[in-house]
N, C-alpha and C positions, 0 to 999 in steps of 0.2 A: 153513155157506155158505163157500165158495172164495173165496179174497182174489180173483180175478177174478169174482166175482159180482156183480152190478148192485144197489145195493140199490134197495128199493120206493120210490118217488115217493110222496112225500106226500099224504097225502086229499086231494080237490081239495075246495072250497068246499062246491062241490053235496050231496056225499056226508057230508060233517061235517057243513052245516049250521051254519057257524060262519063271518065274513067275517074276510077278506085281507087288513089292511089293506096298501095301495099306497103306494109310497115317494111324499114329498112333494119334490118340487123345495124347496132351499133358497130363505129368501123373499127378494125383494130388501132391501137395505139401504137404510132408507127413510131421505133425504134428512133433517137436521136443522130440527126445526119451530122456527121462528120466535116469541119473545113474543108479545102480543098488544099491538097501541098501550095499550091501558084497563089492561093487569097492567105493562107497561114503565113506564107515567107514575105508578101506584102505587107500584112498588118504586124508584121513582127519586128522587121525593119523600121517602120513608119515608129511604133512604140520606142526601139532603139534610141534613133534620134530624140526623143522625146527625153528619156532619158539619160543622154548627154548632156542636154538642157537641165534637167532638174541638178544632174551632179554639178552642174557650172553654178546654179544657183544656192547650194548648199554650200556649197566654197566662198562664195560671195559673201553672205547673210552670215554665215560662221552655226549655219544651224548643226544643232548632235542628234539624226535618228538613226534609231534601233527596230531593224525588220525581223520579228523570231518565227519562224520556219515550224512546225510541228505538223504531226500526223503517224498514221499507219506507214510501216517499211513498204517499201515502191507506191507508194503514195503521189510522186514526182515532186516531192520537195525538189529533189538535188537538179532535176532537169531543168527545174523554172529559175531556181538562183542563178545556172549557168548562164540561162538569157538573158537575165537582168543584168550582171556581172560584166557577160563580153565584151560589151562597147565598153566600159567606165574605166576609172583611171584606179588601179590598186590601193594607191598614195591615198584616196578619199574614201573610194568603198572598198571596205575589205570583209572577208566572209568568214566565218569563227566557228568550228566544228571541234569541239573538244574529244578529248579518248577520254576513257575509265576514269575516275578521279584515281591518283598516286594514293598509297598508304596516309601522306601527310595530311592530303587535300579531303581524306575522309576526318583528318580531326580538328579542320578546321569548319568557322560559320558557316553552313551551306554555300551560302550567294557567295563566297569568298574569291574562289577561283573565276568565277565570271567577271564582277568586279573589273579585274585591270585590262578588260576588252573593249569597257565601255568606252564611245566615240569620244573626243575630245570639238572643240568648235570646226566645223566644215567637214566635218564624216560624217561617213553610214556606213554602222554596222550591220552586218546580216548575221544572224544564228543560225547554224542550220543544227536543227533541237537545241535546246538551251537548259536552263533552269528547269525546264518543266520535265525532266524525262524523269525527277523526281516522284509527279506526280503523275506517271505511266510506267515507263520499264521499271521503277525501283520497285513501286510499288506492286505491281502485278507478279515479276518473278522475285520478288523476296529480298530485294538488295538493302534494304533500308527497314526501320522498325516501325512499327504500328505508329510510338509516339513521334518519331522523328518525319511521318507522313502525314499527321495529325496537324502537325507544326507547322509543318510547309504551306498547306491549305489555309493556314492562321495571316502566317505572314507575309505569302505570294505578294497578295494586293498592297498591304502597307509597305511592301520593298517597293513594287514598282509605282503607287503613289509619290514615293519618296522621289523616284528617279522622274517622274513626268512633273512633279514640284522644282526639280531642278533643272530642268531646260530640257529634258531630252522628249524628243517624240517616239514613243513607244507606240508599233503597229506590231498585231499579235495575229497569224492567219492560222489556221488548220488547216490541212489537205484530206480531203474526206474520199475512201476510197470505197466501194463495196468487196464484200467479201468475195464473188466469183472476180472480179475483176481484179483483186490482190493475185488471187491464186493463180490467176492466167498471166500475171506477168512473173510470179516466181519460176514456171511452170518453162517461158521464154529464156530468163535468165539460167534457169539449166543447159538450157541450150546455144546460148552465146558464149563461146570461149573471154569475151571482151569484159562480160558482164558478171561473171558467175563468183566474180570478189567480194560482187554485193550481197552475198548470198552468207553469211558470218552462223558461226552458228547457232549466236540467238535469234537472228532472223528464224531460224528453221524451229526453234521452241518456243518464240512468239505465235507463231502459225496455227498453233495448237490452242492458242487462250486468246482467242476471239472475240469471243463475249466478255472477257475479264475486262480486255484491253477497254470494249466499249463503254463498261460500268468504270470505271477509271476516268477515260473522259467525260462521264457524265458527271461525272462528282466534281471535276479537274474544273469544268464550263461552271458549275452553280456556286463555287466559292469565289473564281477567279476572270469573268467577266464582268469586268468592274468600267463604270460609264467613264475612267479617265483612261482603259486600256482595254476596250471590248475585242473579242477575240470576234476575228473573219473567216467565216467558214469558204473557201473551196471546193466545190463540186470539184472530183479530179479524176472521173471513168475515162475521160475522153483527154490525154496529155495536152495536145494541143490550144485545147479550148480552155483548161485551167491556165495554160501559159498567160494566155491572153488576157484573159479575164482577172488573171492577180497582176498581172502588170498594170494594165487599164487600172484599176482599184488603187493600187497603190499612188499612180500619179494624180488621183483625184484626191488626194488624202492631204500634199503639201503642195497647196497653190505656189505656182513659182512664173517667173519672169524670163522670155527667151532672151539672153546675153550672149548669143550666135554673134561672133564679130563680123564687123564687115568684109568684103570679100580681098583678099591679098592680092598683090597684084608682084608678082616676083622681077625683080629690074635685073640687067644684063649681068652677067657675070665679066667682072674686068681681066682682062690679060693674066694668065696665068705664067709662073715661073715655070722654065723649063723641068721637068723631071722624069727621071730614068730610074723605071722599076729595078728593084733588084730579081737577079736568077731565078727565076720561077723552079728551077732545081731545087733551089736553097728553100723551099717550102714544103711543106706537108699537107697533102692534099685529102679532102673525103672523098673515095672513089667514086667514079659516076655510074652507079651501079645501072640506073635508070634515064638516063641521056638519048636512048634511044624509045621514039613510039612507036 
């Protein structure tokens, strides 16, 4: 056959008797499915206890860590602290959300007011934002200077070097939210009388510098993910599954020991002395406004 010859066309179906298959359109990418409520409040509970445990052995060992909370407004920082928090004892874990700095606390060191939050042996601390809003809300709406956010990126790491030199365990998460899914939960919180406190009205002028915010934490990540305190990012479109998944994370982080005591076994109560309430008159009562179903 001559290089310009046509070569033969393939059997067609008919004549083989053999089928063709047809190319398949690529399938869509199916949307991320959601927990279910009944497996969420199961692995949530299960985590709980887990975390009972870890608190018991932090008391134990006298360890001091520090969990710092950051991200985008409705983010679900505040939702997932609450689940870590519920079960624990105040007394060990307690959670540190500071206001504005005072007039004084603007002339003092930066890290100053932070400082006397840090854990002492057998706590955990939680931030919910911390230090770093320096290097996001100040910097983005103007609250701080050029040099005094220059600075910060200088010495973030050598402060908290300092502090993981000195016993504490610093875990640093982000909560990473996208931008329609910010807006659809700002969007809700209009609509919750419960919720609409969350709503400040720098939340509503952050809204607006999006991109700001982003370049902000990009510079915030390349100065300040340091291998003695690497920041954890959070996927968090889906509330439930960041719950999970920064809980889970976080008990992988301090190996611990279950010190679950043995099971109580409560003996009789002996003879009690006679006693005679006084006049239920003589009391003040909270009405039963709800006594009836």
């Amino acid at each position: 056959m001559s290089k310009d010859a046509k070569p033969k066309k393939a059997a067609s179906k008919k004549a083989t008797g053999k089928k063709v298959a047809a190319k398949k359109k690529p399938a869509k990418r199916n949307p991320r499915k959601k927990i279910s409520n009944k497996r969420y409040e199961a692995e949530l509970a299960r985590l709980q206890v887990e975390l009972v445990k870890l608190q018991e052995w932090i008391k134990k060992e006298g360890l001091k860590v520090v969990v710092i909370f950051e991200g985008r407004d409705a983010a679900g920082k505040g939702g997932t602290i609450k689940r870590i928090t519920e079960p624990l004892n105040p007394r060990i874990c307690t959670v540190v959300a500071l206001p504005a700095p005072t007039e004084r606390e603007q002339g003092q060191w930066y890290f100053q007011r932070y400082v006397p939050h840090l854990p002492t042996k057998g706590e955990m601390v939680i931030f919910d934002r911390s230090w770093y809003n320096r290097a996001g809300v100040e910097k983005v709406m103007g609250f701080c200077t050029e040099d005094e956010y220059r600075e910060f990126l200088r010495s973030c790491p050598e402060f908290e070097r300092m502090l993981v030199r000195s016993g504490i365990k610093l875990i640093k998460y982000w909560f990473s939210v996208s931008d329609e899914e910010q807006e659809r939960r700002f969007q809700r919180r209009l609509l919750t009388p419960t919720k609409r406190w969350k709503l400040s009205p720098m939340d509503l002028e952050s809204r607006k510098k999006w991109a700001d915010y982003s370049r902000a934490k990009d510079t915030m990540f390349a100065h300040t993910d340091i291998k003695q305190a690497p920041w954890y990012v959070v996927e968090s479109d889906i509330k439930k599954h960041a719950r999970l998944n920064c809980i889970s994370h976080l008990l992988s982080l301090i190996p611990y020991e279950d010190l679950t005591p043995e099971e109580i076994v409560l003996e009789e109560r002996p003879p009690q002395a006679a006693y005679v309430r006084p006049p239920m008159e003589d009391q003040t009562f909270v009405p039963e406004i709800h006594d009836k179903v």
